[in-house]
PDBQT receptor file of N, H, CA, C and O in Angstrom, charges set to zero:
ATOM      1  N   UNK A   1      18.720  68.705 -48.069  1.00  0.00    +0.000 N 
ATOM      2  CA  UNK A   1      17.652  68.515 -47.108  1.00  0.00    +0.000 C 
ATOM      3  C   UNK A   1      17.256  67.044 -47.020  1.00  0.00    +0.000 C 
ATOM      4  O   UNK A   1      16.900  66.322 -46.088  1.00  0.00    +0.000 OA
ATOM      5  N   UNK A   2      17.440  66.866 -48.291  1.00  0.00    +0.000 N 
ATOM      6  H   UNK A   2      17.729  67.453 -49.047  1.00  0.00    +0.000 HD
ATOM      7  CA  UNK A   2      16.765  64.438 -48.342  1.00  0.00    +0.000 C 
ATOM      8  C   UNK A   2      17.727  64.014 -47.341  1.00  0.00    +0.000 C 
ATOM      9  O   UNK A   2      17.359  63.423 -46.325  1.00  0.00    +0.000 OA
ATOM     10  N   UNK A   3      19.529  64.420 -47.694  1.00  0.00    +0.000 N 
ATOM     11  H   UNK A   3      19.829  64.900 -48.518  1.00  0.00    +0.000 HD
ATOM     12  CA  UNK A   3      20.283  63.839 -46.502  1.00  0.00    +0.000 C 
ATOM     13  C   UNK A   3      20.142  63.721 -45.442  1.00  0.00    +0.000 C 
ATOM     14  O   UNK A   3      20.593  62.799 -44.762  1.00  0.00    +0.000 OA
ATOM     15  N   UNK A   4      19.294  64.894 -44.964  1.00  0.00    +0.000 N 
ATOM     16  H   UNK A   4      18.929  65.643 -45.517  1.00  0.00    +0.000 HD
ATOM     17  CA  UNK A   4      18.994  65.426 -43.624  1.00  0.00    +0.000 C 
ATOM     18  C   UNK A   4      18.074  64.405 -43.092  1.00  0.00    +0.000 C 
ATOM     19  O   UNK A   4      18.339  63.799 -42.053  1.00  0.00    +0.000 OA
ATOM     20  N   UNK A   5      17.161  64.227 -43.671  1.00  0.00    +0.000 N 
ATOM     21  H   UNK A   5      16.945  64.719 -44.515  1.00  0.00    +0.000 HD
ATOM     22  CA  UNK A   5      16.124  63.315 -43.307  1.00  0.00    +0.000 C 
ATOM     23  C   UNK A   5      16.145  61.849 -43.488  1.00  0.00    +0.000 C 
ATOM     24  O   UNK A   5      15.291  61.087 -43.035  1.00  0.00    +0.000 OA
ATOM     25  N   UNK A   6      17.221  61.492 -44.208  1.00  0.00    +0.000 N 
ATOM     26  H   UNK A   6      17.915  62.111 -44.576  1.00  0.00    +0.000 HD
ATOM     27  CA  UNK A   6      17.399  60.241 -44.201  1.00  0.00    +0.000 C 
ATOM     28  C   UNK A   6      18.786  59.964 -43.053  1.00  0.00    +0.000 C 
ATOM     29  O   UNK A   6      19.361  58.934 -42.701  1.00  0.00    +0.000 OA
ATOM     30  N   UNK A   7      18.900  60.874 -42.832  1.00  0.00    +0.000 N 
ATOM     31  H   UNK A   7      18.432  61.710 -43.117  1.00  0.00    +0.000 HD
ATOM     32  CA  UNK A   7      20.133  60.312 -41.563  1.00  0.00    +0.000 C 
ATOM     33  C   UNK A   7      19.491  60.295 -40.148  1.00  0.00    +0.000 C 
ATOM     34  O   UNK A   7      19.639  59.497 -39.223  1.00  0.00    +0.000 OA
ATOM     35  N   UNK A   8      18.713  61.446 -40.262  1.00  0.00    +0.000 N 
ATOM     36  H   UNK A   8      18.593  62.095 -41.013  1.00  0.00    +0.000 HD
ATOM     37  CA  UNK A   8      17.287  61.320 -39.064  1.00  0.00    +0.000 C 
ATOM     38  C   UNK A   8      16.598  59.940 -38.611  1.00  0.00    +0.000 C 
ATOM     39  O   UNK A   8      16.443  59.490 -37.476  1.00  0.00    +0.000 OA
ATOM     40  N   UNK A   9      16.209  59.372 -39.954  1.00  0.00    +0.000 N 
ATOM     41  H   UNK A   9      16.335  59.737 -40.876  1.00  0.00    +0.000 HD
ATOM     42  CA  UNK A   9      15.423  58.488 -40.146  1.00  0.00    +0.000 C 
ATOM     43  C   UNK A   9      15.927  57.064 -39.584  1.00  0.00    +0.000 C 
ATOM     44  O   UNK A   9      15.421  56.140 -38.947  1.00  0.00    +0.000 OA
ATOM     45  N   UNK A  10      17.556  57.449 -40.312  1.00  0.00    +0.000 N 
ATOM     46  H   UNK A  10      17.967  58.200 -40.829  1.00  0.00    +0.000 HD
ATOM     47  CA  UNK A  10      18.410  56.047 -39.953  1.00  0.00    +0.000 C 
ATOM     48  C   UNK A  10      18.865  56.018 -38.425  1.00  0.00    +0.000 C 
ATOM     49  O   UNK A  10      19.162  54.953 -37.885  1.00  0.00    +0.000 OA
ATOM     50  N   UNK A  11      18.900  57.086 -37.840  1.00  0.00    +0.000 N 
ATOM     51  H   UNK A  11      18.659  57.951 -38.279  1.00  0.00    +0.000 HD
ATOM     52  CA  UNK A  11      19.447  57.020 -36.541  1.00  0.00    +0.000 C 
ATOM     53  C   UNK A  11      17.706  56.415 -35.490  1.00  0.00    +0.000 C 
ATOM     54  O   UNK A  11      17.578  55.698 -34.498  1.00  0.00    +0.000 OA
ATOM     55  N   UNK A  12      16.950  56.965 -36.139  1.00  0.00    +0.000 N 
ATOM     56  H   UNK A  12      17.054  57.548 -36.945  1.00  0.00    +0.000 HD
ATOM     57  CA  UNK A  12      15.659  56.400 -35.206  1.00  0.00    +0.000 C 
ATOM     58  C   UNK A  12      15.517  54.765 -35.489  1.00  0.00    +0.000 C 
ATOM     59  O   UNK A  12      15.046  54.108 -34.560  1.00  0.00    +0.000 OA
ATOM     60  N   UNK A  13      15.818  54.204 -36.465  1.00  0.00    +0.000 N 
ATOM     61  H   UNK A  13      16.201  54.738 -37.219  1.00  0.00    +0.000 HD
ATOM     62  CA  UNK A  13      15.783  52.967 -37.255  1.00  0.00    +0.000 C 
ATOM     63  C   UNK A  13      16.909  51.795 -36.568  1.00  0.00    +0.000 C 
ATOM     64  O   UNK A  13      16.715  50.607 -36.310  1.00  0.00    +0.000 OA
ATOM     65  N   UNK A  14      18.086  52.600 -36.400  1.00  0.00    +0.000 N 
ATOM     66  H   UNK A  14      18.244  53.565 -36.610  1.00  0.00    +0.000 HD
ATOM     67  CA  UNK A  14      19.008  51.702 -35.779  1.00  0.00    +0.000 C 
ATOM     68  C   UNK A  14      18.640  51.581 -34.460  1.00  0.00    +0.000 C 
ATOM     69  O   UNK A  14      18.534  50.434 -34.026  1.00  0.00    +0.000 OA
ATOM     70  N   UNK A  15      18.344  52.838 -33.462  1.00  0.00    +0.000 N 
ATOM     71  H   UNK A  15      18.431  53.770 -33.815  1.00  0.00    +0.000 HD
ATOM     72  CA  UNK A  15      18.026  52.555 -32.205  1.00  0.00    +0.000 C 
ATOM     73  C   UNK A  15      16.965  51.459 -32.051  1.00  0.00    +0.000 C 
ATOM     74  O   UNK A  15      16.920  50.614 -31.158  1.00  0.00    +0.000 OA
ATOM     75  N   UNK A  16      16.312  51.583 -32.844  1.00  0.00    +0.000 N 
ATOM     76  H   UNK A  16      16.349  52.270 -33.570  1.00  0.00    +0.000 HD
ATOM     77  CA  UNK A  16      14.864  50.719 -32.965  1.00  0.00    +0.000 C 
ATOM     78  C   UNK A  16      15.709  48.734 -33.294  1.00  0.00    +0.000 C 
ATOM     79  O   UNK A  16      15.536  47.631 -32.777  1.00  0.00    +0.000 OA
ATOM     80  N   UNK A  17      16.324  49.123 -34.079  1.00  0.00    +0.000 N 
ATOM     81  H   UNK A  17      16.465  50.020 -34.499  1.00  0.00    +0.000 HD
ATOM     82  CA  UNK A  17      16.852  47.567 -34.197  1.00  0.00    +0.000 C 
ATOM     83  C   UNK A  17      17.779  47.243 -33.070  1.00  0.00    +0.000 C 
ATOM     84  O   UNK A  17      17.644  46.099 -32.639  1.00  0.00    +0.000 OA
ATOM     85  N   UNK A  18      18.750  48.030 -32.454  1.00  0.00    +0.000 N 
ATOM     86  H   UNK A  18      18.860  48.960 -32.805  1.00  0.00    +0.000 HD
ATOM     87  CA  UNK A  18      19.034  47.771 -31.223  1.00  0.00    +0.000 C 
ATOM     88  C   UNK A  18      18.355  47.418 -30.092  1.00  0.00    +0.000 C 
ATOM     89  O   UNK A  18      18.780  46.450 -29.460  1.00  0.00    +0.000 OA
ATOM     90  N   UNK A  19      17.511  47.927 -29.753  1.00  0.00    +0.000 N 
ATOM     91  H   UNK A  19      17.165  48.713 -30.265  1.00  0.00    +0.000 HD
ATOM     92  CA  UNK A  19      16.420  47.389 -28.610  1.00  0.00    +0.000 C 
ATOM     93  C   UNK A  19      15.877  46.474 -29.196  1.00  0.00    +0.000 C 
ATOM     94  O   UNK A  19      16.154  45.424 -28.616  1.00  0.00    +0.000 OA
ATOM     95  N   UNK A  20      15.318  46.331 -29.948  1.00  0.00    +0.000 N 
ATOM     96  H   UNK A  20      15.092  47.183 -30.420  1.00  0.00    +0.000 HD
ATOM     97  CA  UNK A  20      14.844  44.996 -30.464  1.00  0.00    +0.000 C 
ATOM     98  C   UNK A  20      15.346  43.857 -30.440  1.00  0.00    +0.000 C 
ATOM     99  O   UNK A  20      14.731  42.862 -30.057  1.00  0.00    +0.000 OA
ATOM    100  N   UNK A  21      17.191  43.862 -31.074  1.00  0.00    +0.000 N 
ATOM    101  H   UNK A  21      17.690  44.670 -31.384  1.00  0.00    +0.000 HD
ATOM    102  CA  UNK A  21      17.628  42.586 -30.790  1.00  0.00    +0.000 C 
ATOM    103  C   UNK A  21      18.537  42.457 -29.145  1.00  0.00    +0.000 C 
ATOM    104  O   UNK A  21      19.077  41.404 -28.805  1.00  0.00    +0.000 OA
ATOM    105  N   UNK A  22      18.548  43.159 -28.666  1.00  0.00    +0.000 N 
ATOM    106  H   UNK A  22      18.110  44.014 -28.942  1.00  0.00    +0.000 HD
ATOM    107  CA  UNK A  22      18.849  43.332 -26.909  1.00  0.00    +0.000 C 
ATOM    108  C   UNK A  22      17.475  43.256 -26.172  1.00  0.00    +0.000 C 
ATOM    109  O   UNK A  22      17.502  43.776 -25.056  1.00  0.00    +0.000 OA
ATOM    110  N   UNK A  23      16.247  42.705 -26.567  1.00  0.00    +0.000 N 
ATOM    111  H   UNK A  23      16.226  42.283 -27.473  1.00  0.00    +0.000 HD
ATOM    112  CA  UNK A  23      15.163  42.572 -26.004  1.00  0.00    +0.000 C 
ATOM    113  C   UNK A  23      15.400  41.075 -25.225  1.00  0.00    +0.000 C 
ATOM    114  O   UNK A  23      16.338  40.335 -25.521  1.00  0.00    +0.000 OA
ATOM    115  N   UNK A  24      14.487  40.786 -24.278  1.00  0.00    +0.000 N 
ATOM    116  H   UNK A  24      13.725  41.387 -24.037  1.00  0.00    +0.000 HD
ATOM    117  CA  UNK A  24      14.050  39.520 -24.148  1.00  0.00    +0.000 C 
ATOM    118  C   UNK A  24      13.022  39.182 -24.991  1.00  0.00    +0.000 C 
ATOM    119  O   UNK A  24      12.198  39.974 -25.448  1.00  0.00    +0.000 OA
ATOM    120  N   UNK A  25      13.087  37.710 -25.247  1.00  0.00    +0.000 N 
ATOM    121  H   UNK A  25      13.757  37.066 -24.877  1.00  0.00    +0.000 HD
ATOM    122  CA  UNK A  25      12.353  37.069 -26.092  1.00  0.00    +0.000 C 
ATOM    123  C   UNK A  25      10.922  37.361 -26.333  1.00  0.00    +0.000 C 
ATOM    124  O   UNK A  25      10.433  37.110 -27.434  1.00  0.00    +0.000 OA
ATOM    125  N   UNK A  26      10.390  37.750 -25.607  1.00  0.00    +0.000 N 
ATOM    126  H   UNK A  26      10.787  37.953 -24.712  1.00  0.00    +0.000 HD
ATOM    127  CA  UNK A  26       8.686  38.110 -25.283  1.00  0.00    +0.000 C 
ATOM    128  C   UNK A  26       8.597  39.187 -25.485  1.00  0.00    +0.000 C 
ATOM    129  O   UNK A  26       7.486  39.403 -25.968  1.00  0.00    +0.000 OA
ATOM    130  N   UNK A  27       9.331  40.308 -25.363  1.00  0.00    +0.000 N 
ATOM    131  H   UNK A  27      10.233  40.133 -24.970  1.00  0.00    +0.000 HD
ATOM    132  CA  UNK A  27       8.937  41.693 -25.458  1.00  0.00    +0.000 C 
ATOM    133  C   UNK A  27      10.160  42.571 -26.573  1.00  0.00    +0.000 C 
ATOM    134  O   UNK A  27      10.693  43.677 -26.661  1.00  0.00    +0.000 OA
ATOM    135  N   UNK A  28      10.148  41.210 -27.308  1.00  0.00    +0.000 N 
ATOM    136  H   UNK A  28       9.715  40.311 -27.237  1.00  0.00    +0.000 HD
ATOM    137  CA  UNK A  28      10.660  42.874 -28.875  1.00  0.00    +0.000 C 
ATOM    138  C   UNK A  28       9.802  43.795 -29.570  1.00  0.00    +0.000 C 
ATOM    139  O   UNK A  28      10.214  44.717 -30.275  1.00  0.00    +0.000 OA
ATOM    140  N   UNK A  29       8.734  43.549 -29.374  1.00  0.00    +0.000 N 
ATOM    141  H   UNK A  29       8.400  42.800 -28.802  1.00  0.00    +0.000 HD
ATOM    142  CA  UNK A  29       7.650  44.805 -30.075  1.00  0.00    +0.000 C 
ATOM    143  C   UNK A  29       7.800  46.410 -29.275  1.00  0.00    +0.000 C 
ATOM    144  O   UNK A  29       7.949  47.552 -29.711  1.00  0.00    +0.000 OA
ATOM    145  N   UNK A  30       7.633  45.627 -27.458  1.00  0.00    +0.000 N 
ATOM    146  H   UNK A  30       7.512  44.700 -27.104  1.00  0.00    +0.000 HD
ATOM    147  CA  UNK A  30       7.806  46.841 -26.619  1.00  0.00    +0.000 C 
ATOM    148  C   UNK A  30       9.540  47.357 -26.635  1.00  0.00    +0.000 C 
ATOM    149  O   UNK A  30       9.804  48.368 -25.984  1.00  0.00    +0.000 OA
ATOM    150  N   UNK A  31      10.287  46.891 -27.126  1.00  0.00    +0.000 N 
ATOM    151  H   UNK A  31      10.072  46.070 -27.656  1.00  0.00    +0.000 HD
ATOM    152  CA  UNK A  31      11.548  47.115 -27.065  1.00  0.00    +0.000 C 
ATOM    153  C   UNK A  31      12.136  48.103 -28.620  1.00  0.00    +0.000 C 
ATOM    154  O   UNK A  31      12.905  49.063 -28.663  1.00  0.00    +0.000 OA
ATOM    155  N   UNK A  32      11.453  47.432 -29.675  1.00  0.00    +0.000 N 
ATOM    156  H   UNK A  32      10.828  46.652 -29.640  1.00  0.00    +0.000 HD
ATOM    157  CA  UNK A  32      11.397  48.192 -31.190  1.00  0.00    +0.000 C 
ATOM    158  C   UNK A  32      11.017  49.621 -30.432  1.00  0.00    +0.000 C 
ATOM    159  O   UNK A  32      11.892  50.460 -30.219  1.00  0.00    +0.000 OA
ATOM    160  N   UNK A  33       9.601  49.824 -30.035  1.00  0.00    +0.000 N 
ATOM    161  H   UNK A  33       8.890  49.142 -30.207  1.00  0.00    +0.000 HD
ATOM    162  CA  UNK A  33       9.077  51.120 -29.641  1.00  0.00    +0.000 C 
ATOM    163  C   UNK A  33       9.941  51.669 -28.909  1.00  0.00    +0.000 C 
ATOM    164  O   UNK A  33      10.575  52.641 -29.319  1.00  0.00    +0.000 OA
ATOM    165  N   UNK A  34      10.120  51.165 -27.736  1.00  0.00    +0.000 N 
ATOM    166  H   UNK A  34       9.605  50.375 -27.403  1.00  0.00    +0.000 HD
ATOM    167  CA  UNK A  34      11.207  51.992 -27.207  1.00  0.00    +0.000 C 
ATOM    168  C   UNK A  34      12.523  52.760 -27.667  1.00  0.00    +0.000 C 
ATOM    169  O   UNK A  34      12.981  53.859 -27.354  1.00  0.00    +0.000 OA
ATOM    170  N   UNK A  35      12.993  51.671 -28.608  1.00  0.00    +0.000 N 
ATOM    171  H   UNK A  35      12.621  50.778 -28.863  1.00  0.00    +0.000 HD
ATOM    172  CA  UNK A  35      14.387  52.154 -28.775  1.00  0.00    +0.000 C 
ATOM    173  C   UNK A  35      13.894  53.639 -30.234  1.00  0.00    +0.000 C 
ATOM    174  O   UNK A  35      14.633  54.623 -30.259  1.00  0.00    +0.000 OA
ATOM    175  N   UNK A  36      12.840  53.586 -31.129  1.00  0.00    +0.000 N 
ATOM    176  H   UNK A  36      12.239  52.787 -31.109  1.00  0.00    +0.000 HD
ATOM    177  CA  UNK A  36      12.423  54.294 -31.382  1.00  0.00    +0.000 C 
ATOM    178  C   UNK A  36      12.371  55.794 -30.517  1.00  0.00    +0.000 C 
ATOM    179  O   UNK A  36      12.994  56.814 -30.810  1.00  0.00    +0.000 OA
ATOM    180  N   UNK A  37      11.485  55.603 -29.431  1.00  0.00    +0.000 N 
ATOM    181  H   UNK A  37      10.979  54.774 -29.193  1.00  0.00    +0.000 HD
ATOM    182  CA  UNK A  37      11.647  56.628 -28.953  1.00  0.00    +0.000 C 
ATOM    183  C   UNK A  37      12.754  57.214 -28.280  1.00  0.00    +0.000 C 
ATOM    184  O   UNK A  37      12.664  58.414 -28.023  1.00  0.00    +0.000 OA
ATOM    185  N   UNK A  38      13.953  56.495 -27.888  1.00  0.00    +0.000 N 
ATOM    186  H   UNK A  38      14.026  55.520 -28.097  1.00  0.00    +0.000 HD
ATOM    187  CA  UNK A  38      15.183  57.217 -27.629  1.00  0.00    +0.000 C 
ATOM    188  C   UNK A  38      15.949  57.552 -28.493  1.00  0.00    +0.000 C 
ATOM    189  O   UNK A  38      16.789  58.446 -28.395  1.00  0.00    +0.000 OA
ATOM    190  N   UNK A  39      15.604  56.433 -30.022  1.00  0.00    +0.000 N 
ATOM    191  H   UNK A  39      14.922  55.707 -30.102  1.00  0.00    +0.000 HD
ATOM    192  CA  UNK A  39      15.775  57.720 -30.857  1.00  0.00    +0.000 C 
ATOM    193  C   UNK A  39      15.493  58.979 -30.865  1.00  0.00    +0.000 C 
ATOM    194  O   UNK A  39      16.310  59.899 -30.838  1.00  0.00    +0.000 OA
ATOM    195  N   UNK A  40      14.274  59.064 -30.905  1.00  0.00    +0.000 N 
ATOM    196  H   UNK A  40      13.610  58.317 -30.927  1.00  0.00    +0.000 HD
ATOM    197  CA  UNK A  40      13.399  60.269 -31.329  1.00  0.00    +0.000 C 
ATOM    198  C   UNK A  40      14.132  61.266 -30.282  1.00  0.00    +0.000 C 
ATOM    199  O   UNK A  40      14.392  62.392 -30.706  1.00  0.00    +0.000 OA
ATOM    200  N   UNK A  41      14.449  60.977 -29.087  1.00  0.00    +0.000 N 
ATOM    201  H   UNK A  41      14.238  60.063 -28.742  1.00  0.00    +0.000 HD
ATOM    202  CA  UNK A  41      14.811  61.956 -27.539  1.00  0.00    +0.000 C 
ATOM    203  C   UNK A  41      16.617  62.223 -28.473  1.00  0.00    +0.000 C 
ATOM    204  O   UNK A  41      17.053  63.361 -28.641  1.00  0.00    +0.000 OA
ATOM    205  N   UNK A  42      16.983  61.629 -28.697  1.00  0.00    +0.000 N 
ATOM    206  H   UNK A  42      16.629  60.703 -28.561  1.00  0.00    +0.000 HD
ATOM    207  CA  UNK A  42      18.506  61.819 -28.897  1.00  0.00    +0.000 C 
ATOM    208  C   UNK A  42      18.271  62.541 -30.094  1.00  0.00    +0.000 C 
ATOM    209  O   UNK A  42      18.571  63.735 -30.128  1.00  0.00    +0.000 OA
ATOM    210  N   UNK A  43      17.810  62.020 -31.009  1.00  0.00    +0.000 N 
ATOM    211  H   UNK A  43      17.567  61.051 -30.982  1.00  0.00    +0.000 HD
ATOM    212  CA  UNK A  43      18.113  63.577 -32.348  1.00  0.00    +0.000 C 
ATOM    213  C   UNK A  43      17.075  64.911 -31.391  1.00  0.00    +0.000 C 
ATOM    214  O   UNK A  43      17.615  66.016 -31.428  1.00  0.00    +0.000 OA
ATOM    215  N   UNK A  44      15.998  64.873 -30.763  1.00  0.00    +0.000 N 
ATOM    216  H   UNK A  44      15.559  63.975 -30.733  1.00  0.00    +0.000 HD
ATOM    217  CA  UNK A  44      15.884  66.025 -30.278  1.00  0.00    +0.000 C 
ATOM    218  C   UNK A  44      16.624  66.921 -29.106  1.00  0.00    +0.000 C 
ATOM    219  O   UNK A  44      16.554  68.109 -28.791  1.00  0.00    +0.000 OA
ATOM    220  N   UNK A  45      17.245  65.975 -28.692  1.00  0.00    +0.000 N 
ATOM    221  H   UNK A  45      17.302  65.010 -28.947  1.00  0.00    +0.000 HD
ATOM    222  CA  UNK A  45      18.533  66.396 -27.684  1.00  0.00    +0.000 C 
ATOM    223  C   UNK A  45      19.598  67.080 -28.756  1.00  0.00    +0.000 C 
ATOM    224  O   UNK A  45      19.878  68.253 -28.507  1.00  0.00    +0.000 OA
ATOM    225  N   UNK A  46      20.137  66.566 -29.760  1.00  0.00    +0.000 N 
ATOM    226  H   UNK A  46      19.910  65.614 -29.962  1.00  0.00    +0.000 HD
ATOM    227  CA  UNK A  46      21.121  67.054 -29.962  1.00  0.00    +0.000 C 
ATOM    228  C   UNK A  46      20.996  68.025 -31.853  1.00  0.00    +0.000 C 
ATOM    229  O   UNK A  46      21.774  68.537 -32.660  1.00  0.00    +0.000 OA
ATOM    230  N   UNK A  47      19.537  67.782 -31.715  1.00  0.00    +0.000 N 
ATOM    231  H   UNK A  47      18.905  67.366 -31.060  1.00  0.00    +0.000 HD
ATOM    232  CA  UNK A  47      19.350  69.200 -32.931  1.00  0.00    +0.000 C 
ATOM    233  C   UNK A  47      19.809  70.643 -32.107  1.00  0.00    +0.000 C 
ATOM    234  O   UNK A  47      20.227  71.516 -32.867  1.00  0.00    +0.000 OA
ATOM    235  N   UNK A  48      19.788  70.897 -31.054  1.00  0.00    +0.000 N 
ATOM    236  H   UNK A  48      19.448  70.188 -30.437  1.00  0.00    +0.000 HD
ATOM    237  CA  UNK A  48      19.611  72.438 -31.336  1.00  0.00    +0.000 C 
ATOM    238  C   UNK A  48      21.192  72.756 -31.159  1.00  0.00    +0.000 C 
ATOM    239  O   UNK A  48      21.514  73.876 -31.558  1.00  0.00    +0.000 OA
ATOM    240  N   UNK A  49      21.909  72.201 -30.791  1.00  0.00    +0.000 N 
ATOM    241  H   UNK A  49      21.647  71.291 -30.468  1.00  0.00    +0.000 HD
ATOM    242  CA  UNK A  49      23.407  71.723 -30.857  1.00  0.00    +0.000 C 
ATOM    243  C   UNK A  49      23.645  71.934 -32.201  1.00  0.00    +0.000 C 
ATOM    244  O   UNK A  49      23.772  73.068 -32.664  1.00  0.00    +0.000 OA
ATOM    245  N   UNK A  50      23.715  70.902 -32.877  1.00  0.00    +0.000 N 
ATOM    246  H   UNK A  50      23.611  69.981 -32.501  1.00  0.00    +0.000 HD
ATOM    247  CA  UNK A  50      23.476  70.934 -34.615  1.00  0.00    +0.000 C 
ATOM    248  C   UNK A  50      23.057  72.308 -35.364  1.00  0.00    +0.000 C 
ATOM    249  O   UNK A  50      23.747  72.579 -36.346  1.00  0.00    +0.000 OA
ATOM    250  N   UNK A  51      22.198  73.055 -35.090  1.00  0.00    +0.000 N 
ATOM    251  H   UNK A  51      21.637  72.834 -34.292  1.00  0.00    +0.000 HD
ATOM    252  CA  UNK A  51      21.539  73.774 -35.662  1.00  0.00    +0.000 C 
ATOM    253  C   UNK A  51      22.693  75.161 -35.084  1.00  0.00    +0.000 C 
ATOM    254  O   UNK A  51      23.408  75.785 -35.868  1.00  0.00    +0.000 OA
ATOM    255  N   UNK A  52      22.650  75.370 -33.847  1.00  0.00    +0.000 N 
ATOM    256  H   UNK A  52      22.069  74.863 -33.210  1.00  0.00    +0.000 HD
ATOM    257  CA  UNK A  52      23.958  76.596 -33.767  1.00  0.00    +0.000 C 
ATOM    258  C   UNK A  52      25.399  76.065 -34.294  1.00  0.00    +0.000 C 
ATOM    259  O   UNK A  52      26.272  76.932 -34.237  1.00  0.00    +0.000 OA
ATOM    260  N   UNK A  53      25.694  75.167 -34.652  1.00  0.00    +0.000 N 
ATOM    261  H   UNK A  53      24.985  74.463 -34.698  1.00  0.00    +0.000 HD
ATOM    262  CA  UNK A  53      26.885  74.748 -35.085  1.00  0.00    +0.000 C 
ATOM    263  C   UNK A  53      26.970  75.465 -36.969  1.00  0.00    +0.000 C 
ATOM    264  O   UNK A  53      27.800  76.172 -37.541  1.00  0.00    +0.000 OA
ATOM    265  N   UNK A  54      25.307  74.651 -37.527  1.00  0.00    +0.000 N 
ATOM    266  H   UNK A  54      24.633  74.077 -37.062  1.00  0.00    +0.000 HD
ATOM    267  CA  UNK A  54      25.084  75.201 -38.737  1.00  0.00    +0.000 C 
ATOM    268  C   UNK A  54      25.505  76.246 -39.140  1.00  0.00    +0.000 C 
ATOM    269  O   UNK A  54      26.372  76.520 -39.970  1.00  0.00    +0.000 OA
ATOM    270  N   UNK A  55      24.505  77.163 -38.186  1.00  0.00    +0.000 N 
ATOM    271  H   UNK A  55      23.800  76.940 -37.513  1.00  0.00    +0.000 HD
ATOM    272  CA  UNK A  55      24.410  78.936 -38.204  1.00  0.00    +0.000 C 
ATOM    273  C   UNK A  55      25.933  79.832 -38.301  1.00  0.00    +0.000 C 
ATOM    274  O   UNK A  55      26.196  80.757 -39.070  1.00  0.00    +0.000 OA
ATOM    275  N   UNK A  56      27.090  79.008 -36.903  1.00  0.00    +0.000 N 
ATOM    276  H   UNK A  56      26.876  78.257 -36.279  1.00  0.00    +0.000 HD
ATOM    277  CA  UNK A  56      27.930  79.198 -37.203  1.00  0.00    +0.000 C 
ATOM    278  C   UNK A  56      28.976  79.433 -38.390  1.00  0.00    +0.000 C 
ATOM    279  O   UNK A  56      29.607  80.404 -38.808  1.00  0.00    +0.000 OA
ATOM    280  N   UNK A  57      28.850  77.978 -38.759  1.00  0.00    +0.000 N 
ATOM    281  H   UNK A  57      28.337  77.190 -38.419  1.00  0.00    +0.000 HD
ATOM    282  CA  UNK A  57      29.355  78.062 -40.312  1.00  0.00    +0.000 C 
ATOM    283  C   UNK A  57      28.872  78.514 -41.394  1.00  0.00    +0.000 C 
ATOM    284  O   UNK A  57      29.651  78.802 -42.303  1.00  0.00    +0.000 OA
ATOM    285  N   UNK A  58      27.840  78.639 -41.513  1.00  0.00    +0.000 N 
ATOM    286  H   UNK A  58      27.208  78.406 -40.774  1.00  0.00    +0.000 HD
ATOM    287  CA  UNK A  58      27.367  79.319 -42.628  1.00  0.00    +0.000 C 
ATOM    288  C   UNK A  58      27.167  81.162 -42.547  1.00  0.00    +0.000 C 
ATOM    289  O   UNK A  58      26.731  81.941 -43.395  1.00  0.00    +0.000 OA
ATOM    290  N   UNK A  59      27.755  81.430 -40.980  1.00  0.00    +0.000 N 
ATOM    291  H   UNK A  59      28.108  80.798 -40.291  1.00  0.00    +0.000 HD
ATOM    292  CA  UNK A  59      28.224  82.656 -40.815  1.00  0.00    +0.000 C 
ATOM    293  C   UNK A  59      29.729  82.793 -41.396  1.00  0.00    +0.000 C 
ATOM    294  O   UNK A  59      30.322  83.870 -41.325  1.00  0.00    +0.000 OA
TER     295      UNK A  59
């Protein structure tokens, strides 16, 4: 379950450093946030994917 949440964590973390350093100069704070939140949209896009894949296999 820690794996789980630390790969979560890292995928919101990288998006976040991506927008940040693809920002313009003036607006990396609004760009950190952002890329945060497309983190956040992409692991919730592709949990429930994940989660019947789980179920599968552990059928």
């Amino acid at each position: 379950m820690g794996t789980v949440i630390l790969i979560i964590i890292g995928v919101i973390i990288g998006f976040a450093i991506l927008e940040f350093l693809f920002s313009p100069t003036g607006e990396k704070e609004d760009g950190a946030k952002t890329g945060a939140a497309v983190g956040c949209s992409f692991i919730s896009g592709i949990a429930p994917t994940v989660l019947v894949v789980v179920i599968i296999v552990l059928m």
